[in-house]
DRENMITI-575219 format. One record per residue (C-alpha): residue in one letter; z, x, y. Coordinates in steps of 0.25 Angstrom, whole numbers, plus 2048, in hexadecimal, padded with zeros to 3 digits. Example, Ala and Ser with C-alpha at 12.3 -4.5 7.8 and 13.67 -1.06 7.14 Angstrom:
REM residues 2
A81F8317EES81D8377FC
***
This chain:
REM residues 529
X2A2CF93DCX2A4D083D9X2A8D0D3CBX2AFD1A3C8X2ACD203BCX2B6D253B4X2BAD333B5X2C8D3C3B5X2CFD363C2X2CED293B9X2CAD203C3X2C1D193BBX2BED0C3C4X2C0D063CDX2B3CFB3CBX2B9CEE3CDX2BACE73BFX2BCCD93BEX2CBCDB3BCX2CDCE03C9X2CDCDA3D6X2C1CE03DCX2BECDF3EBX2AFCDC3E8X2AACCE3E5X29BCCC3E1X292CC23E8X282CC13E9X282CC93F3X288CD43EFX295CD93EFX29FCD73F9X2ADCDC3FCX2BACD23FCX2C1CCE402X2BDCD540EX2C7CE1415X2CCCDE421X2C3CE8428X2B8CDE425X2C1CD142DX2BDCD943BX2B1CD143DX2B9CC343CX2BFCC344AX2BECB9456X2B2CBF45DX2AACBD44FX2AECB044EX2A2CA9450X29BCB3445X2A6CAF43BX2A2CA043EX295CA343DX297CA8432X2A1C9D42CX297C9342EX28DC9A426X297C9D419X29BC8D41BX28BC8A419X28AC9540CX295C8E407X28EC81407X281C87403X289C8E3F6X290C7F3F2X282C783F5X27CC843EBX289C813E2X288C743E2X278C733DCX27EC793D0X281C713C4X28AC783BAX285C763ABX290C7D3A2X296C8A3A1X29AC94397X2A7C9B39AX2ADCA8394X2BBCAD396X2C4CB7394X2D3CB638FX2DDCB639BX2EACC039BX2F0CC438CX2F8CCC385X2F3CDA382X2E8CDF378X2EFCEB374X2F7CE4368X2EECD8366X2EFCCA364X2EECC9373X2F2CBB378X2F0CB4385X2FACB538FX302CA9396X2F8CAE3A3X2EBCB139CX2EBCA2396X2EFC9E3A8X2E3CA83AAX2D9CA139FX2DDC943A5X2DCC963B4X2CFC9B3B1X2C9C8E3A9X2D1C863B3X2C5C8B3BEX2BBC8B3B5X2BFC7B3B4X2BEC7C3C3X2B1C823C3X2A9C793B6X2B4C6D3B5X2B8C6A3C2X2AEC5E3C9X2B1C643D5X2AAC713D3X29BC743D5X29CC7A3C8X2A1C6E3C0X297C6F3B1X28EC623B3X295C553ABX2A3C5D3A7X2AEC563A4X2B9C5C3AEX2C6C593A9X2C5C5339BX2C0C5D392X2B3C58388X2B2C6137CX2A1C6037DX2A2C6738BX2ADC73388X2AAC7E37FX2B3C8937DX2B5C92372X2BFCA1371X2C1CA9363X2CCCA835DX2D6CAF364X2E3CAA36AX2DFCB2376X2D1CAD378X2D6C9F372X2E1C9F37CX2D7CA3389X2CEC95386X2DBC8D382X2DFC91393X2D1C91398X2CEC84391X2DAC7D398X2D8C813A6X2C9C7C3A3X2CEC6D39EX2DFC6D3A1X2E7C6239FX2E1C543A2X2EDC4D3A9X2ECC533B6X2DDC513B5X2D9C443AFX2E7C3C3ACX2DEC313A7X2D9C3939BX2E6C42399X2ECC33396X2E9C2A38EX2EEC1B38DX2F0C1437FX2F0C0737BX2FFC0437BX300C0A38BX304C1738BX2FEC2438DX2FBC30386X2F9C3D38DX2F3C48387X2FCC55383X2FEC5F38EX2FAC5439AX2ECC53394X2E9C6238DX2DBC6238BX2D7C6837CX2CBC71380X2C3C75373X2C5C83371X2BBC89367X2C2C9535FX2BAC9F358X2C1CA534DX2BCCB534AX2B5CB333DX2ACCA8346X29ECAB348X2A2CA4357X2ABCB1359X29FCB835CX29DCB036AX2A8CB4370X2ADCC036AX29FCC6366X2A5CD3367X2B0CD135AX2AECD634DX2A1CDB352X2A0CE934CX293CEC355X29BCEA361X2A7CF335CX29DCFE35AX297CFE366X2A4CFC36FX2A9D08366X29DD1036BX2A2D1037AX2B0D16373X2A8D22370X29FD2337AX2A1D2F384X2A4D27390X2B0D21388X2B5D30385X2B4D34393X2BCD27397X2C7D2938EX2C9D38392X2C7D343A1X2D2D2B39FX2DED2F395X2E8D3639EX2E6D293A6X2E9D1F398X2F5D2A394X2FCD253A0X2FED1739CX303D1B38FX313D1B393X30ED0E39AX30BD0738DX312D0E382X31FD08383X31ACFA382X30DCFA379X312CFF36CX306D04365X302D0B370X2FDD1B36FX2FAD26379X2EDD28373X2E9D18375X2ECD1C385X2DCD20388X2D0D1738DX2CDD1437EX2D8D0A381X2D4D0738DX2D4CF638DX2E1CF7383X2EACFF38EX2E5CF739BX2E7CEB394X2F6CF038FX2F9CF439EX2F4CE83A3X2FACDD399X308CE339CX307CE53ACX304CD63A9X30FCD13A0X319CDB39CX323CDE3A9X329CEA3A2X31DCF339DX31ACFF3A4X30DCFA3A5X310CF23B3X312CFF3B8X304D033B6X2FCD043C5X2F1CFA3C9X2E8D053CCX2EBD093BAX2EACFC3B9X2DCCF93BFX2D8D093BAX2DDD043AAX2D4CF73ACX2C8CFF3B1X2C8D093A5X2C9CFB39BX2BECF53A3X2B4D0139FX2BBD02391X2B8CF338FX2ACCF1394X2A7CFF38CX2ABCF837FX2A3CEB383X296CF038CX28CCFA38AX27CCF838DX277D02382X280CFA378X27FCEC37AX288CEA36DX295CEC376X292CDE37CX292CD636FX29CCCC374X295CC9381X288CC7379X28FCBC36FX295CB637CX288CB6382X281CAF377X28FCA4377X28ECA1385X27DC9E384X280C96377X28BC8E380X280C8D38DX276C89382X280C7D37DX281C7938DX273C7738EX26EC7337FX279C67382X274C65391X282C68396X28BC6238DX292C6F388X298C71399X2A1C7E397X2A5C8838BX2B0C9238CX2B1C9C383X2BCCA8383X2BECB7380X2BFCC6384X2BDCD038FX2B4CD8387X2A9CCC386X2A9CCB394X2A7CDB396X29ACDB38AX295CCF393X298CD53A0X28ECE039BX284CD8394X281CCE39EX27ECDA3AAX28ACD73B2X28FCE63B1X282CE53BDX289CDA3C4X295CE23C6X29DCEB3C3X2A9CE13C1X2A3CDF3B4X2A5CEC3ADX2B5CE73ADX2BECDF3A5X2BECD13A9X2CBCCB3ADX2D6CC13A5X2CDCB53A3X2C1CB83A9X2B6CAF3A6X2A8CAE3A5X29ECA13A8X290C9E3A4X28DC933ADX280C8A3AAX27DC823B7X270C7E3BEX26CC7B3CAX26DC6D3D2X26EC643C4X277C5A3C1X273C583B3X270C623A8X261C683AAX257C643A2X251C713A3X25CC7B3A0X253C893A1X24DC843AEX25AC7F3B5X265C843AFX26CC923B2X276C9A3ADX283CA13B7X28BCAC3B1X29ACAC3B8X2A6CB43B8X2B4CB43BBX2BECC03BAX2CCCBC3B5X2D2CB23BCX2D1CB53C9X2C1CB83CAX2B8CB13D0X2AECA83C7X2A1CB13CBX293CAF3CAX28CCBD3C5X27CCBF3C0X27CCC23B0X272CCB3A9X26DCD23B4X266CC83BAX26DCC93C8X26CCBA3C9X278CB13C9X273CA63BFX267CA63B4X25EC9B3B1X264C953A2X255C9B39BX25BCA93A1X267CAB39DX265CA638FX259CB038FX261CBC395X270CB738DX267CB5380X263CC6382X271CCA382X277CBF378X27ACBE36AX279CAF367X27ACAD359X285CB234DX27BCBB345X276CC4351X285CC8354X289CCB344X27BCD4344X27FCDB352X28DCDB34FX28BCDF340X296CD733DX29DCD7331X2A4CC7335X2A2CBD329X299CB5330X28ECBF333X28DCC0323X281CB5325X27ACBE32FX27ACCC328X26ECCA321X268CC832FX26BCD6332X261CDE32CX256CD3331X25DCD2340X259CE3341X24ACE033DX247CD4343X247CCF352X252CD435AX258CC8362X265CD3369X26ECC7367X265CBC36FX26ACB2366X261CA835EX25ECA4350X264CB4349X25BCB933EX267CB5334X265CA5336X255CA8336X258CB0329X25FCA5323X255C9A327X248CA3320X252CA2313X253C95316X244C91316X242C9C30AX24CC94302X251CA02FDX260C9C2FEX25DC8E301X26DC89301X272C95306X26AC97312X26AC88316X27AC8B316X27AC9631FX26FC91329X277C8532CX283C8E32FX27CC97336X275C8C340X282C85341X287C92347X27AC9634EX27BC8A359X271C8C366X26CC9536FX261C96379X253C9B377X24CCA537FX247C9B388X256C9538BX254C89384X25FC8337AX25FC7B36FX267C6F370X275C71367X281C67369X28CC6D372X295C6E367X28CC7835FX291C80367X29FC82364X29FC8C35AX294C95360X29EC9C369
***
């Protein structure tokens, strides 16, 4: 796909970001246009019938080759990250989800049920339980936001609904004197959700990119840079035109926010109201604004979020990177017990990872916004096994997929450059560990972060610059190293015995280069994300 660059006439797209409907879908082979004009129908008529059947038999023997393919797979656990469904606007805070953001939410866990849950699916995790939900096979954690919260609570529903309509016999209960007791809400299931307040060190995992001076710094770099000077001249008579459209409803609006340093703020107002409000001006506002007002936020956003010369940017997608190896560790370490963790938050995570992981390569969907509810899976499977391997490195591999809103596609796409569609386990932890930070005190040392709980790891900092440089692999940090050589020096004997055991409660379990894991209980896991 073709990208303008932005220049006077301010047609600054069109490439085709995931929130548009794009005629181009992306297979191994390449890409190819759909669906078809109806200048390309010609060859199906009468006298090329017997090429079409021909032709037919031979897509009717791919499609049993692909299910044969399908069905030697052997789904082992996932790991899936979401973003919140339709809500109110940004602009005045305290953003809430909306009646069809939580529909969004749940529609998307209901076929992700389908897909993991559901025995009828080649994809079913090995041993789940498919209608009652079991608390040592779910993991799902969001920070403690209504919205994020919220986003779980829906996804987590449509992942296990109500019981009545799908096993009576456990919805109901018979007691001793003959009657039955139902469940409230025909059977609600009560999925653990896992909520991390901000003053957590668990915030980190999800939200890597908060209260994260490091990260601010380095966003606010793009701010200045010229590129970002020449987009905001390049584009305020186009912003100025909106002004009239908004002013009336949004109170504390001023000409002077109406430029591209706004960019995700006025998009996002437009968009909200041509959604919800049937009286703003804003419904008068073009497709073709529209789509123009969603390209400008695209590059604005992924600016703040993505740079190659400044890794800092991507802070979030690191921390979730290093979540969703602890998670995958916990799948393996437990030989498949943990079967599925879900974890929810924020556009700009999936934009850092977009970048960090190669796919900006992949295509150039990826430099957009992803879509109300868009999710991401890390998909742990092997090849032709119905029980967990006994050799994990060896036989077990590692899918990264992802769906656009609700309406995309679940799709299979290669991650850090590799161009192959799945790693072996030893792989990925090898090339996720490069990009990850995996335990608390390499985030407060990067982040220079000023959060109470770094106060144990600022003695650390000095030490962290002149010794090894681990760029946020994960591992034992040089604070917990530094606590156990007080430890054995018996210098603050009491003391450092204290905060070693808090610290190792904390640190929990990642792999070693070689992809090995050490074996943790599945419910150690619950406060690392």
């Amino acid at each position: 796909m073709k990208r303008r660059i932005i220049d006077s006439s301010l047609k600054i797209g069109p490439y085709q970001n995931p929130g548009c409907r794009s005629s181009i879908r992306i297979y191994k082979s390449g890409r190819v246009p759909w669906p078809p004009k109806k200048s390309d129908h010609h060859w199906c008529t009468s006298r090329n019938h017997a090429f079409v059947s021909a032709m037919y038999k031979q897509l009717i023997a791919a499609i049993a080759w692909l299910a044969n393919i399908a069905a030697a797979e052997t789904v082992h656990g996932a790991v899936v990250f979401s973003r919140h469904g339709d809500r109110t606007t940004k602009w005045y805070g305290a953003q809430r989800l909306t009646s069809l953001g939580a529909s969004q939410n749940f529609k998307v866990g209901s076929e992700y049920r389908a897909r993991y849950l559901d025995s009828s699916s080649s994809s079913q995790i090995l041993g789940v339980s498919e209608d009652q939900y079991i608390g040592s096979q779910i993991f799902a954690s969001a920070p403690d936001q209504s919205i994020l919260l919220s986003t779980a609570t829906a996804f987590l529903q449509g992942l296990y609904p109500p019981l009545i309509d799908l096993a009576p016999a456990i919805a109901t209960q018979t007691l001793n004197n003959g009657t039955n007791s139902t469940s409230p809400l025909d059977g609600y299931q009560y999925v653990l959700l896992h909520g991390v307040a901000d003053n957590s060190p668990d915030t980190i995992w999800i939200k890597g990119d908060d209260a994260c001076p490091a990260y601010v710094n380095a966003s606010k770099s793009f701010k200045t840079s010229e590129l970002f000077a020449e987009r905001v001249e390049a584009t305020r008579d186009f912003y100025g035109s909106f002004y009239d459209v908004l002013s009336e409803g949004v109170y504390n609006l001023k000409p002077e926010n109406m430029t591209y340093a706004k960019a995700y703020d006025i998009f996002d107002l437009i968009n909200v109201a041509r959604i919800h409000n049937m009286t703003s001006a804003a419904r008068n506002v073009s497709n073709e604004d529209l789509f123009q007002l969603r390209t400008l936020a695209d590059s604005a956003e992924h600016g703040l979020n993505w740079n190659e010369s400044q890794p800092m940017r991507a802070l979030g997608a690191e921390t979730l990177s290093g979540a969703v190896l602890t998670q995958l560790n916990q799948t393996v370490a437990s030989k498949g017990k943990l079967k599925f963790s879900f974890l929810a938050g924020s556009y700009d995570t999936f934009l850092a990872f977009f970048g960090l992981a190669g796919l900006l390569e992949v295509s150039d969907n990826f430099y957009g916004l992803p879509d109300y509810a868009s999710t991401m899976s890390f998909e742990l499977f092997s090849d032709d096994a119905q029980e967990f391997p006994a050799n994990p490195d060896e036989d077990l591999r590692v899918r990264w997929l992802f769906k656009n809103g609700t309406d995309g596609d679940l799709t299979t796409f290669p991650l850090y450059g590799t161009g192959e569609e799945s790693l072996s386990w030893s792989r990925f932890v090898s090339e996720t560990q490069k990009r990850a930070i995996s335990d608390v005190g390499t985030w407060c040392n990067k982040c220079v972060a000023a959060e109470d709980f770094c106060a144990a790891y600022e003695d650390d900092a000095s030490s962290q610059s002149k010794g090894s440089d681990n760029n946020g692999s994960g591992g034992m940090s040089n604070a917990v190293a530094g606590v156990i050589g007080a430890v054995v020096a018996l210098a603050v004997a009491g003391l450092a015995a204290a905060i070693f055991f808090f610290l190792r409660r904390r640190k929990g379990s990642v792999a070693s280069s070689k992809g090995s894991v050490k074996s943790v209980s599945t419910d150690a896991s619950r406060h690392k994300v």
